[in-house]
PDB file as gemmi writes it, atoms N, CA and C in Angstrom:
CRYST1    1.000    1.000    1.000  90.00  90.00  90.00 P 1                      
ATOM      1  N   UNK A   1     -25.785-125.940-321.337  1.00  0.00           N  
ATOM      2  CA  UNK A   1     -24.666-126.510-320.617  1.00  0.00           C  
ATOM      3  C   UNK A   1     -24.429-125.684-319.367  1.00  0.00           C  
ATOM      4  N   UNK A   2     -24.270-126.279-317.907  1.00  0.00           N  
ATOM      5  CA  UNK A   2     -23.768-125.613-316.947  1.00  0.00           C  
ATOM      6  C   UNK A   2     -22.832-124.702-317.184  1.00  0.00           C  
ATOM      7  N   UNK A   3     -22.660-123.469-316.352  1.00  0.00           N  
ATOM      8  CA  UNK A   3     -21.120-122.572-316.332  1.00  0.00           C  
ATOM      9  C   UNK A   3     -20.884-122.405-315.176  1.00  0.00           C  
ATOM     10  N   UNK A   4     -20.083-122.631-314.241  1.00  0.00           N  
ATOM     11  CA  UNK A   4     -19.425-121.928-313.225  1.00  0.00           C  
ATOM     12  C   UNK A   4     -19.006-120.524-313.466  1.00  0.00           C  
ATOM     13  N   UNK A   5     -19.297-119.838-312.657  1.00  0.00           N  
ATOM     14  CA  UNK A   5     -19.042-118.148-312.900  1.00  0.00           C  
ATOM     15  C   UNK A   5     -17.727-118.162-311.859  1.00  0.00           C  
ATOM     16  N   UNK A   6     -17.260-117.467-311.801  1.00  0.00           N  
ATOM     17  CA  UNK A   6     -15.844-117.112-311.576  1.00  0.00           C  
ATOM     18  C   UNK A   6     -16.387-115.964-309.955  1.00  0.00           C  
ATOM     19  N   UNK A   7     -16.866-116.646-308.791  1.00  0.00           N  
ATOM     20  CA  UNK A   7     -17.193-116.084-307.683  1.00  0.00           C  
ATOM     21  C   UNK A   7     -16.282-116.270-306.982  1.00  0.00           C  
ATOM     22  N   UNK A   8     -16.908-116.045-305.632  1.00  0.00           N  
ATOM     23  CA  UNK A   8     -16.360-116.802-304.281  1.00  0.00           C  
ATOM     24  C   UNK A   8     -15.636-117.533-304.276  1.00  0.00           C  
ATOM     25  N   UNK A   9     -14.205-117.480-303.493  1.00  0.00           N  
ATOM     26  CA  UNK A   9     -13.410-119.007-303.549  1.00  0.00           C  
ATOM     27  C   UNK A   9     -14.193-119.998-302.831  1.00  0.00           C  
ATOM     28  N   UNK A  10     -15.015-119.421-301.300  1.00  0.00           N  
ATOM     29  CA  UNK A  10     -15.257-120.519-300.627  1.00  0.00           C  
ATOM     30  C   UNK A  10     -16.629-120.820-300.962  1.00  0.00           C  
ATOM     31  N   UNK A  11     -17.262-120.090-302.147  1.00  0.00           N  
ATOM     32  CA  UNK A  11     -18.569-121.307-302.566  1.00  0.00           C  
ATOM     33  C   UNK A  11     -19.109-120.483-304.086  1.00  0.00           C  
ATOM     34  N   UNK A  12     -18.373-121.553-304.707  1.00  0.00           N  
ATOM     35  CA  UNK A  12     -18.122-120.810-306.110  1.00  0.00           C  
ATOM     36  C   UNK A  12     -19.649-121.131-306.725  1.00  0.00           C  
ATOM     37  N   UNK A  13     -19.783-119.900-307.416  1.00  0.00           N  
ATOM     38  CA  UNK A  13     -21.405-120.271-307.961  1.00  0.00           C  
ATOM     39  C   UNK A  13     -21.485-121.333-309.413  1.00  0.00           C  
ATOM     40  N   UNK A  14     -22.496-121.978-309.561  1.00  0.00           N  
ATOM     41  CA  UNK A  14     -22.610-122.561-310.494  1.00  0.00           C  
ATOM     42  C   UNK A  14     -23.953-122.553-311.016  1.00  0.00           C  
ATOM     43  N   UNK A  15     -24.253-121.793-312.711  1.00  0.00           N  
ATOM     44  CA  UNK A  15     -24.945-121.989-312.879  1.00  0.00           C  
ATOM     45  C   UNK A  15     -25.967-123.098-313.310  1.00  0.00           C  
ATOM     46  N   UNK A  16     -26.599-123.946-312.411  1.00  0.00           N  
ATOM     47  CA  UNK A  16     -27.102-125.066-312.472  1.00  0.00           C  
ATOM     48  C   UNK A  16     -28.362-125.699-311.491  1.00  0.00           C  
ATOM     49  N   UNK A  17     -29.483-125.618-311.971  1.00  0.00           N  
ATOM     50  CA  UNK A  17     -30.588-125.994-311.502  1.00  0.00           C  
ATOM     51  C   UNK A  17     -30.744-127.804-310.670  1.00  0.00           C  
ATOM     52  N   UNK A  18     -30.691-127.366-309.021  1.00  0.00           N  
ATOM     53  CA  UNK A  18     -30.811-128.864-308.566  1.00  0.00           C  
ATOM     54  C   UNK A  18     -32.549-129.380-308.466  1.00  0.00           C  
ATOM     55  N   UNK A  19     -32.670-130.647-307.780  1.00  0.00           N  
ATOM     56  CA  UNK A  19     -33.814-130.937-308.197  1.00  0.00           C  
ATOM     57  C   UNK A  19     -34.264-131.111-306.782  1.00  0.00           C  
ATOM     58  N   UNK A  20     -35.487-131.424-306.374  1.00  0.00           N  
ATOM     59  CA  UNK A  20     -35.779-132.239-304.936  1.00  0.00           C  
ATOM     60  C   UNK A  20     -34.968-131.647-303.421  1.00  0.00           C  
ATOM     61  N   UNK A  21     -34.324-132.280-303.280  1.00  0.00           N  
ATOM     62  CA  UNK A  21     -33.403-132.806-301.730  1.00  0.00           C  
ATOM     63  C   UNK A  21     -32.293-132.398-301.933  1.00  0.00           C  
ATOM     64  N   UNK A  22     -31.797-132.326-303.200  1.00  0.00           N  
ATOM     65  CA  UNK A  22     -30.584-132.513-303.562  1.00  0.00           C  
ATOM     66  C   UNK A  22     -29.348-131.241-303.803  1.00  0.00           C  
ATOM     67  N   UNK A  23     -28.089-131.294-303.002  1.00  0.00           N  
ATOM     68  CA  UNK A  23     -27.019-129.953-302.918  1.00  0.00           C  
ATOM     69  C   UNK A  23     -25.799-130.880-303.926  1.00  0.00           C  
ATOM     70  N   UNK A  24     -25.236-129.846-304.401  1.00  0.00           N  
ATOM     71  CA  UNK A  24     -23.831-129.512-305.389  1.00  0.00           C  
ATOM     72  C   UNK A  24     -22.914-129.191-304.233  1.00  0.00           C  
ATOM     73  N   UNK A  25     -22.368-130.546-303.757  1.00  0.00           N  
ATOM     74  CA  UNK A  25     -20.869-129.899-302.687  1.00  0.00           C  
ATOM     75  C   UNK A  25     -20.087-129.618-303.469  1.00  0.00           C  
ATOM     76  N   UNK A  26     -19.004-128.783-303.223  1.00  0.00           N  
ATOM     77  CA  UNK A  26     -17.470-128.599-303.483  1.00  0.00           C  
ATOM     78  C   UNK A  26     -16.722-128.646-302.618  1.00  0.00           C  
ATOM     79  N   UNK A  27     -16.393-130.025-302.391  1.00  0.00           N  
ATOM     80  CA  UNK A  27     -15.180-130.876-301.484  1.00  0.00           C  
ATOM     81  C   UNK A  27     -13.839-130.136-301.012  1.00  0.00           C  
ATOM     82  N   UNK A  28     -13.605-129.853-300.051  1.00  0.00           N  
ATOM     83  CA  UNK A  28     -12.279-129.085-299.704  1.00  0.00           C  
ATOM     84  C   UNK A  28     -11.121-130.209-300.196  1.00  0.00           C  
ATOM     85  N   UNK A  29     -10.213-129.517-300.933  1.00  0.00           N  
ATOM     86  CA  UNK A  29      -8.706-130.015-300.827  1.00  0.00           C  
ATOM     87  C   UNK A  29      -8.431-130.765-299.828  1.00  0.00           C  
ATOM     88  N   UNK A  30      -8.106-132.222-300.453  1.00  0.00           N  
ATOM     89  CA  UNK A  30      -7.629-133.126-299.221  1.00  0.00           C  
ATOM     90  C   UNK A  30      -5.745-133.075-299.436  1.00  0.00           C  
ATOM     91  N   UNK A  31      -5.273-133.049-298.018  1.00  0.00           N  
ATOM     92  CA  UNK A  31      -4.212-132.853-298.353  1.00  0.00           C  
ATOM     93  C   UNK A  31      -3.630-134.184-297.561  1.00  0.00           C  
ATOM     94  N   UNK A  32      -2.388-134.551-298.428  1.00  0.00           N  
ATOM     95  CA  UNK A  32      -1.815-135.691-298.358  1.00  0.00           C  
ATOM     96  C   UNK A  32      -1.544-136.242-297.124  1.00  0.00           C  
ATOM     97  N   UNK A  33      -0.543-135.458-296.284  1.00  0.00           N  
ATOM     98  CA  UNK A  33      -0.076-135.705-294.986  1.00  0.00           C  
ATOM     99  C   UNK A  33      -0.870-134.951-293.945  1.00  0.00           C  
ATOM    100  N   UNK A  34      -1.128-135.109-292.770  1.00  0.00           N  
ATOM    101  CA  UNK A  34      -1.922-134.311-291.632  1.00  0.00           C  
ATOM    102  C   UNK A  34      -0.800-134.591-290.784  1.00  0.00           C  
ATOM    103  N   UNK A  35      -1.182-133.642-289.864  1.00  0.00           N  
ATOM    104  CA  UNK A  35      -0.360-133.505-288.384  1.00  0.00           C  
ATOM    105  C   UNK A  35      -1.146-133.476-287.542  1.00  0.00           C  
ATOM    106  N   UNK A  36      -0.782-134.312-286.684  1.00  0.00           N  
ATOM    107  CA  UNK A  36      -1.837-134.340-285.152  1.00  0.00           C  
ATOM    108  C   UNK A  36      -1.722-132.719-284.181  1.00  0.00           C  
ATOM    109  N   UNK A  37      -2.813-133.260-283.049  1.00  0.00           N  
ATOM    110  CA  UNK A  37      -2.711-131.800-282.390  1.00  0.00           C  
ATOM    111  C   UNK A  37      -1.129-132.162-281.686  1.00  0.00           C  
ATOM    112  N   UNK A  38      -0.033-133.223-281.525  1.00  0.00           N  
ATOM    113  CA  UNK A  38       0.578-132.997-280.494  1.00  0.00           C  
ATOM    114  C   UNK A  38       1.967-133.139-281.668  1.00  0.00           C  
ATOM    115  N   UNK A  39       1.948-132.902-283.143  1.00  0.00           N  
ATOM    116  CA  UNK A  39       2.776-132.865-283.885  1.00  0.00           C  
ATOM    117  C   UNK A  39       3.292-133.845-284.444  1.00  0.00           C  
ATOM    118  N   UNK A  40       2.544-135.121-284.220  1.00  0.00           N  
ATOM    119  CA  UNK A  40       3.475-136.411-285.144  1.00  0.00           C  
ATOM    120  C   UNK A  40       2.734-136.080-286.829  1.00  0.00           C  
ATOM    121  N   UNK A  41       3.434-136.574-287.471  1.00  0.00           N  
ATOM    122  CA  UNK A  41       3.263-136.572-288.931  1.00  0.00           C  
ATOM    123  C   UNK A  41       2.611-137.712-289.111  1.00  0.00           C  
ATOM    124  N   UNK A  42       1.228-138.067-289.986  1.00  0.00           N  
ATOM    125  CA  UNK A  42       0.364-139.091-290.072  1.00  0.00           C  
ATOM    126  C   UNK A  42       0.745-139.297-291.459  1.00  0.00           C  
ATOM    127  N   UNK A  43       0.822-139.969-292.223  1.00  0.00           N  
ATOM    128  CA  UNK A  43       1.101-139.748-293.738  1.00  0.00           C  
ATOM    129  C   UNK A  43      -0.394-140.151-294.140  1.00  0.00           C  
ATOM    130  N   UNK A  44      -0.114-140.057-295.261  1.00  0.00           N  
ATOM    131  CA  UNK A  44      -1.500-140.035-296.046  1.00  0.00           C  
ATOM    132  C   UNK A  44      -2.120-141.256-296.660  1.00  0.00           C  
ATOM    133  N   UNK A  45      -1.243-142.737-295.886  1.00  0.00           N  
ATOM    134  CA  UNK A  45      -1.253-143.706-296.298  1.00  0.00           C  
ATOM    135  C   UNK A  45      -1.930-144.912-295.051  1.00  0.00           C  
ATOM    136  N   UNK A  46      -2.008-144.218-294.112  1.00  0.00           N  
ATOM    137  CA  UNK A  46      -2.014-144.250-293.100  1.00  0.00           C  
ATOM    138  C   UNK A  46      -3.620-144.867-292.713  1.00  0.00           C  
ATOM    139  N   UNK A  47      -3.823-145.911-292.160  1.00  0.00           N  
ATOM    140  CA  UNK A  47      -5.683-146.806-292.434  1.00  0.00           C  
ATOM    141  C   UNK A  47      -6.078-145.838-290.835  1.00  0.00           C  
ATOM    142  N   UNK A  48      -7.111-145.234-291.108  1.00  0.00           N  
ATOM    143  CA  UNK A  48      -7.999-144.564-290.591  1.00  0.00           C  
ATOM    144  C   UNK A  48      -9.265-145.525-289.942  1.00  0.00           C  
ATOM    145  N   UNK A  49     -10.137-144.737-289.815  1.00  0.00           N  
ATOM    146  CA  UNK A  49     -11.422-145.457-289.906  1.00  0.00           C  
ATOM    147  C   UNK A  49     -12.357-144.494-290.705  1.00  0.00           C  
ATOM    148  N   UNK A  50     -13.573-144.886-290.331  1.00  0.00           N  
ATOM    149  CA  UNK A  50     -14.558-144.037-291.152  1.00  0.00           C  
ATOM    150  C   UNK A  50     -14.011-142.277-291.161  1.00  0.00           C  
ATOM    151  N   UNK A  51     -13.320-141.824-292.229  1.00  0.00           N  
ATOM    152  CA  UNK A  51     -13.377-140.575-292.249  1.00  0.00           C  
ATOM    153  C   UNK A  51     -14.576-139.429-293.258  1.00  0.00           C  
ATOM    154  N   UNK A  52     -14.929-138.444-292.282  1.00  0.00           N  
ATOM    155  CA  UNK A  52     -15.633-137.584-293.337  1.00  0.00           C  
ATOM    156  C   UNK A  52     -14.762-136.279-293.618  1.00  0.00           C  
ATOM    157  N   UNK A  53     -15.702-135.658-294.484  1.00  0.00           N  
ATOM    158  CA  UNK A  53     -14.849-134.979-295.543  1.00  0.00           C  
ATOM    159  C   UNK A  53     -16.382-133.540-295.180  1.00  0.00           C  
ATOM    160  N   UNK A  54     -15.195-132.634-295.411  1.00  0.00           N  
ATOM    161  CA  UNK A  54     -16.120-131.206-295.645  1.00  0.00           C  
ATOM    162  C   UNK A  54     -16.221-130.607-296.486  1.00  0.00           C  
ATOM    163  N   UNK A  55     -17.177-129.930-297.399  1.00  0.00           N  
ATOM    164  CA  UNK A  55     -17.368-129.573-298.472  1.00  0.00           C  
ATOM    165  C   UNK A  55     -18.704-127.766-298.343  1.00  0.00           C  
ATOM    166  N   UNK A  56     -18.122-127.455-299.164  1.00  0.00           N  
ATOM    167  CA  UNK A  56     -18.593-126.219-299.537  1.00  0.00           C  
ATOM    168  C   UNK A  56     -20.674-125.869-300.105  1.00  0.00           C  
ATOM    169  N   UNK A  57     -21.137-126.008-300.332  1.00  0.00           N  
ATOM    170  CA  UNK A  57     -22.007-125.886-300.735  1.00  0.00           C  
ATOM    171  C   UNK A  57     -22.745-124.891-301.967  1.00  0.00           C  
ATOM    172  N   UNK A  58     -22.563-125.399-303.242  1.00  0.00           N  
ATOM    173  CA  UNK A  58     -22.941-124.552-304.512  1.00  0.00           C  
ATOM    174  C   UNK A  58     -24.153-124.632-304.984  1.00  0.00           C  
ATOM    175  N   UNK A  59     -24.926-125.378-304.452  1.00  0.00           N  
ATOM    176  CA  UNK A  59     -26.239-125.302-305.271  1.00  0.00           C  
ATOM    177  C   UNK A  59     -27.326-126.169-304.337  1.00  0.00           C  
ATOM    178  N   UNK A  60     -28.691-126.004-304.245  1.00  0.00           N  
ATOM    179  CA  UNK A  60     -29.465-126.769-303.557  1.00  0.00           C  
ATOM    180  C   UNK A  60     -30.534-126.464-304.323  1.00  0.00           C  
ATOM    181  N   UNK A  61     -31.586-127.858-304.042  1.00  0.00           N  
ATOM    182  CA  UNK A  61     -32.589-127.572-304.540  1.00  0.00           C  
ATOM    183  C   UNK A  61     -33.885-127.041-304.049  1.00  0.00           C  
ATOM    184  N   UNK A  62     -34.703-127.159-304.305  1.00  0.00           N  
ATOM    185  CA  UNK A  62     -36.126-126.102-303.877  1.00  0.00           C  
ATOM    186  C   UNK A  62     -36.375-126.922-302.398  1.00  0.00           C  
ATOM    187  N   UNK A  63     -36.522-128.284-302.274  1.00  0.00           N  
ATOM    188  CA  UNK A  63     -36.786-128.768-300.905  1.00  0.00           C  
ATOM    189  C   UNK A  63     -35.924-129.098-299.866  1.00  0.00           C  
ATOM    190  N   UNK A  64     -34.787-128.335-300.032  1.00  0.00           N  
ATOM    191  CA  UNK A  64     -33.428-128.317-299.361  1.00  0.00           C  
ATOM    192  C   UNK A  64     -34.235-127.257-297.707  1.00  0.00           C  
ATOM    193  N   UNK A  65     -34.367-127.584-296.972  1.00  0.00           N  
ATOM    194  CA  UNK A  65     -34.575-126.522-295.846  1.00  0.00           C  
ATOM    195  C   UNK A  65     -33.590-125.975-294.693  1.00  0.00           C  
ATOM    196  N   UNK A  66     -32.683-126.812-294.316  1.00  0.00           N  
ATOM    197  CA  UNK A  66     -31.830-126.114-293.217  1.00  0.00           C  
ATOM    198  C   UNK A  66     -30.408-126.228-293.658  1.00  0.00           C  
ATOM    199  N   UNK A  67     -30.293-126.703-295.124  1.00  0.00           N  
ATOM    200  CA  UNK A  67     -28.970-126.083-295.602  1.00  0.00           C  
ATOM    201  C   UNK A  67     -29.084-124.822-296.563  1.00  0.00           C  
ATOM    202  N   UNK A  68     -28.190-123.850-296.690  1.00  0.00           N  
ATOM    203  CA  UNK A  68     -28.335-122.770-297.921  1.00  0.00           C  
ATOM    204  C   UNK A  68     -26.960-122.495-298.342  1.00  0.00           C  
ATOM    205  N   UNK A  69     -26.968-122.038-299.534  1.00  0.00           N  
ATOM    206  CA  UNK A  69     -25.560-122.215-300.602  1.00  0.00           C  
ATOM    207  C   UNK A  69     -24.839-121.091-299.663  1.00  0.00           C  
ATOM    208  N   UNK A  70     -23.595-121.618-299.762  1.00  0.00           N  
ATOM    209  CA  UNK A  70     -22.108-121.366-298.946  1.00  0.00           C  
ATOM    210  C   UNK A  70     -21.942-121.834-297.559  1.00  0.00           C  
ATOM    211  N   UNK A  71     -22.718-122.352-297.204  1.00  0.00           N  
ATOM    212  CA  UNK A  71     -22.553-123.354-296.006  1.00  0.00           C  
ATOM    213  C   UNK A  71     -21.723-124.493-295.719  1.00  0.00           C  
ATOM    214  N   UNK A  72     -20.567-124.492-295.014  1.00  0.00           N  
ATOM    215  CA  UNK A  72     -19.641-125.194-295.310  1.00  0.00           C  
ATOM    216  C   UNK A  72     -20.381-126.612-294.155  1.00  0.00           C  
ATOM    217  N   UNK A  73     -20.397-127.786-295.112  1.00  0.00           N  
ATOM    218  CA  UNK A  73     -20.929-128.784-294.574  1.00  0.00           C  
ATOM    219  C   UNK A  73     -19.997-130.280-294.876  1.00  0.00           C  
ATOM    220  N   UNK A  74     -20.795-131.036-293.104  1.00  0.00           N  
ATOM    221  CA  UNK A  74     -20.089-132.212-293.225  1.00  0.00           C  
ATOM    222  C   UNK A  74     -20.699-133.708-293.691  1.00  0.00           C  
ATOM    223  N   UNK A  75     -20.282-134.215-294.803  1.00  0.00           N  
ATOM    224  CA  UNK A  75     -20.558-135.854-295.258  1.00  0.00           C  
ATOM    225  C   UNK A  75     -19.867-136.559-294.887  1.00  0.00           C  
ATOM    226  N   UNK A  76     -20.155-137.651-295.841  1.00  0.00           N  
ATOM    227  CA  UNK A  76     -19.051-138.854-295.595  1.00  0.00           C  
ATOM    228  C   UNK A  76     -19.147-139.197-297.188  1.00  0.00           C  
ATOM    229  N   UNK A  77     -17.704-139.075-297.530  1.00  0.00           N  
ATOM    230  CA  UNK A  77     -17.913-139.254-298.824  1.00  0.00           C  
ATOM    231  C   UNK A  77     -17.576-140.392-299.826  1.00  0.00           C  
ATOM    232  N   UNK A  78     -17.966-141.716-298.686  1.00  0.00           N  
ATOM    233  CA  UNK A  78     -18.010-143.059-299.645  1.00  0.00           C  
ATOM    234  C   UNK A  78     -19.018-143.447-300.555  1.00  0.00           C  
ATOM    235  N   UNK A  79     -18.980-143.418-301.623  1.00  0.00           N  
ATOM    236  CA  UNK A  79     -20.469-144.146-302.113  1.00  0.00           C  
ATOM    237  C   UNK A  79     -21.256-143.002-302.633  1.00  0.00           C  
ATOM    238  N   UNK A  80     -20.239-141.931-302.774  1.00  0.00           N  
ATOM    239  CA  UNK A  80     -21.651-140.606-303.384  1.00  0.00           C  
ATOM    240  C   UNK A  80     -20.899-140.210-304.458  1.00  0.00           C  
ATOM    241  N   UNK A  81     -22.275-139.562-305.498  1.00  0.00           N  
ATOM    242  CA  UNK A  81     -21.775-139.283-306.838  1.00  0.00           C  
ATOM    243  C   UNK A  81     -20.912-138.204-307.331  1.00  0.00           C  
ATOM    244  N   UNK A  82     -20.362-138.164-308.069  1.00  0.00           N  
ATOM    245  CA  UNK A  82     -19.018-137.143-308.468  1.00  0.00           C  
ATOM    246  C   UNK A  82     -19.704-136.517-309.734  1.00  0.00           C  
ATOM    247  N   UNK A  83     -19.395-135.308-309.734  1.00  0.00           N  
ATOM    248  CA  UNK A  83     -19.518-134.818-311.601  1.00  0.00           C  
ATOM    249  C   UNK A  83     -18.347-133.556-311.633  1.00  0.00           C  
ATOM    250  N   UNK A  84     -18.149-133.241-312.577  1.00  0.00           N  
ATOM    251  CA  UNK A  84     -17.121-132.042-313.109  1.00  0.00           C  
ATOM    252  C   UNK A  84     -18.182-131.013-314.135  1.00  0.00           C  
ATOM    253  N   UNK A  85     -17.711-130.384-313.813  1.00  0.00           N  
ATOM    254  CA  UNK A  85     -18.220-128.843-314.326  1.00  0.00           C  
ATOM    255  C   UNK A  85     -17.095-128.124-314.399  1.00  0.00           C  
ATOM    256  N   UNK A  86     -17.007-127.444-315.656  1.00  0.00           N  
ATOM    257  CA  UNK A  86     -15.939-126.693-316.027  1.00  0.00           C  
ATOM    258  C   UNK A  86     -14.457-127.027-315.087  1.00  0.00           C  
ATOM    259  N   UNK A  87     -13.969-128.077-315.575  1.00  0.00           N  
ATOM    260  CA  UNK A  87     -12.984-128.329-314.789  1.00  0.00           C  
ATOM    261  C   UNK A  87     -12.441-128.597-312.946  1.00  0.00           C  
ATOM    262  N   UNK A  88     -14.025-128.201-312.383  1.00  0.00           N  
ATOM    263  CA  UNK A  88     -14.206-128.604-311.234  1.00  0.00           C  
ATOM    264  C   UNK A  88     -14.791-129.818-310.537  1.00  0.00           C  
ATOM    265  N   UNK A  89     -14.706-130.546-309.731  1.00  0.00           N  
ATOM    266  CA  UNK A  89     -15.069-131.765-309.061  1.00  0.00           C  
ATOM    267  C   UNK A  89     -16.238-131.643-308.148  1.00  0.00           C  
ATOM    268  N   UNK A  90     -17.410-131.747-308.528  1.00  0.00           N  
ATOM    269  CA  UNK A  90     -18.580-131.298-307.243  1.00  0.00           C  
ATOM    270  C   UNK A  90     -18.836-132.942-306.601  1.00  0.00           C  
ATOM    271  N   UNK A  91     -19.412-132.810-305.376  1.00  0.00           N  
ATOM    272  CA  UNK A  91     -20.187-134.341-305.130  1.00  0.00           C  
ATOM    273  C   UNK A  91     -21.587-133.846-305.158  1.00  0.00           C  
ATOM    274  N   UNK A  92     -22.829-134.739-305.141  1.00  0.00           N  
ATOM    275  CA  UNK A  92     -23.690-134.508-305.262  1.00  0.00           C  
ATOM    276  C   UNK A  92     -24.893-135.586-304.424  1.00  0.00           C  
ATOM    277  N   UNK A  93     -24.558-134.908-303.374  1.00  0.00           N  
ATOM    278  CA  UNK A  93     -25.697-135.453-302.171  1.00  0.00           C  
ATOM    279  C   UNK A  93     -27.137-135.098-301.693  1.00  0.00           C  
ATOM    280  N   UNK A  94     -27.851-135.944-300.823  1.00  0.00           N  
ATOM    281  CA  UNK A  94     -29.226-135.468-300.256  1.00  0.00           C  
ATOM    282  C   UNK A  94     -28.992-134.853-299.030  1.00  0.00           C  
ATOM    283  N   UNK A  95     -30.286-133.816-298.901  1.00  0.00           N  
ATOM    284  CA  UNK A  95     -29.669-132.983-297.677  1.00  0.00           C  
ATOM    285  C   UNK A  95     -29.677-133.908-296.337  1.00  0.00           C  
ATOM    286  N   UNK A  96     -30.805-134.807-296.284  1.00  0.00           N  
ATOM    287  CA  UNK A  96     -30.299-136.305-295.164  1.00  0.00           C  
ATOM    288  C   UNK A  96     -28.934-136.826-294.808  1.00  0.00           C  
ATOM    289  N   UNK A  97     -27.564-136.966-296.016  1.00  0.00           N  
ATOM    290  CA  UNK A  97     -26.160-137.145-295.950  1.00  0.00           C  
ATOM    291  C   UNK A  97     -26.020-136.099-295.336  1.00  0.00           C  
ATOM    292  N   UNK A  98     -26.161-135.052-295.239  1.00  0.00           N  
ATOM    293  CA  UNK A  98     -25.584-134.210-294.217  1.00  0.00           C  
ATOM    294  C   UNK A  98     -25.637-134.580-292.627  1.00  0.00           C  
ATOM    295  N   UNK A  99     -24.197-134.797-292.297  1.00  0.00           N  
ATOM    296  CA  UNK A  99     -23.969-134.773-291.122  1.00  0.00           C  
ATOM    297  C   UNK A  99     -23.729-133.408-289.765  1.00  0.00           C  
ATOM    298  N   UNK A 100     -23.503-132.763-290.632  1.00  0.00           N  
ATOM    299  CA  UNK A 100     -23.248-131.142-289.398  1.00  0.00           C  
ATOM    300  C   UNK A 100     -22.765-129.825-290.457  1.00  0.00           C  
ATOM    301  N   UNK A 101     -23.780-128.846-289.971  1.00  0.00           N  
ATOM    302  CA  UNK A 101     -23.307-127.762-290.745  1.00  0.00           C  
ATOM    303  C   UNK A 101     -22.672-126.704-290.006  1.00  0.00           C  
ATOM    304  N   UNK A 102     -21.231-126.367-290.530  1.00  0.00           N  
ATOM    305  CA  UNK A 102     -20.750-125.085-289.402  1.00  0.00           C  
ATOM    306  C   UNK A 102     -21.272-123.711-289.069  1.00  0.00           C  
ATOM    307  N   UNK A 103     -21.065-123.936-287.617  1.00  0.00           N  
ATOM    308  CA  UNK A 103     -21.245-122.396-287.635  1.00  0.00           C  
ATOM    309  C   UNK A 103     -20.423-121.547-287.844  1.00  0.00           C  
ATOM    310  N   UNK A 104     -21.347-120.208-287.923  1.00  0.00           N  
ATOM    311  CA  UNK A 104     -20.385-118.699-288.619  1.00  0.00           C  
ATOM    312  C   UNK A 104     -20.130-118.137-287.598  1.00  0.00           C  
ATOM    313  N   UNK A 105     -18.830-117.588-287.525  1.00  0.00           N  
ATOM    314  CA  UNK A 105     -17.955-117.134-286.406  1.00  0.00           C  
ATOM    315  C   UNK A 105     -18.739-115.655-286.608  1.00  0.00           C  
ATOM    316  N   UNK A 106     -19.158-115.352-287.318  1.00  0.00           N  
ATOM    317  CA  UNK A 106     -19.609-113.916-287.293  1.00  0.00           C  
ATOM    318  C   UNK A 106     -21.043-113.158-286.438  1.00  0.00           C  
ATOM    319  N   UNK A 107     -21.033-114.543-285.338  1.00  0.00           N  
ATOM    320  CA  UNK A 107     -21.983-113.595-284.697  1.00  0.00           C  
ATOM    321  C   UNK A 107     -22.377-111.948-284.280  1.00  0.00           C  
ATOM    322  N   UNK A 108     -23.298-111.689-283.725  1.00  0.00           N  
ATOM    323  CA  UNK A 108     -23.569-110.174-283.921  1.00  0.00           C  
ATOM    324  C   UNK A 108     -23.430-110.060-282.242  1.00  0.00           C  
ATOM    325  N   UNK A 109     -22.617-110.132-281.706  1.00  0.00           N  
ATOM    326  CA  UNK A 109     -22.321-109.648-280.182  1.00  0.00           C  
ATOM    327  C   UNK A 109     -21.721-108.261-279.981  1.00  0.00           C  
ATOM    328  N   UNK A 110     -22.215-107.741-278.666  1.00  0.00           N  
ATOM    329  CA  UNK A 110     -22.104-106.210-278.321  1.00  0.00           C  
ATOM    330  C   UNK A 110     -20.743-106.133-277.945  1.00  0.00           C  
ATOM    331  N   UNK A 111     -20.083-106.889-277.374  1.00  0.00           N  
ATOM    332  CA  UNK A 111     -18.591-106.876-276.626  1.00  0.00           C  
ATOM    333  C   UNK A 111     -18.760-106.828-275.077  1.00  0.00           C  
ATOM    334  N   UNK A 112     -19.783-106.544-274.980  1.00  0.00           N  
ATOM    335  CA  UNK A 112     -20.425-106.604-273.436  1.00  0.00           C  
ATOM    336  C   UNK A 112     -20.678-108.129-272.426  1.00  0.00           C  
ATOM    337  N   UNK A 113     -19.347-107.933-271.527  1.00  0.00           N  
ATOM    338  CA  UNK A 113     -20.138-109.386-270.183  1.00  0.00           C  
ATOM    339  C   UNK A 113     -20.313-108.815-269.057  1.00  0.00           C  
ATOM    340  N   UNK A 114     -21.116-109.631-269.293  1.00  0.00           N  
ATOM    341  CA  UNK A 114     -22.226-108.872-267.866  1.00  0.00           C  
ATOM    342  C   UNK A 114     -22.106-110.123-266.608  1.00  0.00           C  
TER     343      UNK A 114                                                      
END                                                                             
C-alpha cells in the first residue's frame, strides 16, 4: 500500500512508483473568493472561463524529462484523474498536460550590474 511520509509542505513525498509519462500532482488549495489586482472581490461563484490550476509535483515516472519532483506546475484540471492517498487528494497527469513549469527565484547571481 502507498504511504505518504510526512516531508515537505510544498511537495510532500509519496511513497509510490509512477509508470511511463506519468506525474502525482498535489493541487494547491483553491480558495473560495479571489481579489483582483485593483481590489474588487470576485466570489467564488462567479463563471470564469477556462481556468487552470497549479499543483505541486510528488512523483514522476522514469520517462518524465523536463519535469522533476517539487516543481510547482501548471494544468488544467478538467477531465483528469483524482486519487487519495493517506488522506490526501493527488491528480494524476501526463507530462504533455503540462502547461508551464515555474521558475525558482533562487537563482545564483553575484549582486553585480555592470
Amino acid at each position: 500500500m502507498p504511504a505518504a511520509s510526512g516531508g515537505e509542505e510544498t511537495a510532500p513525498e509519496v511513497r509510490i512508483r509512477m509508470l511511463h509519462d506519468r506525474l502525482l500532482v498535489c493541487p494547491e488549495k483553491e480558495a473560495g473568493e479571489r481579489t483582483s489586482s485593483a481590489g474588487i472581490l470576485i466570489p467564488a461563484t462567479a463563471a470564469v472561463g477556462k481556468r487552470l490550476a497549479w499543483g505541486t509535483v510528488s512523483a514522476a515516472g522514469p520517462l518524465v524529462r523536463q519535469v522533476e519532483i517539487g516543481d510547482s506546475v501548471l494544468y488544467d484540471p478538467d477531465g483528469l484523474s483524482e486519487v487519495e492517498l493517506e488522506a490526501r487528494t493527488f491528480v494524476l497527469l501526463r507530462e504533455r498536460d503540462v502547461h508551464a513549469i515555474a521558475e525558482s527565484d533562487t537563482d545564483e547571481a553575484t549582486g553585480l550590474y555592470l
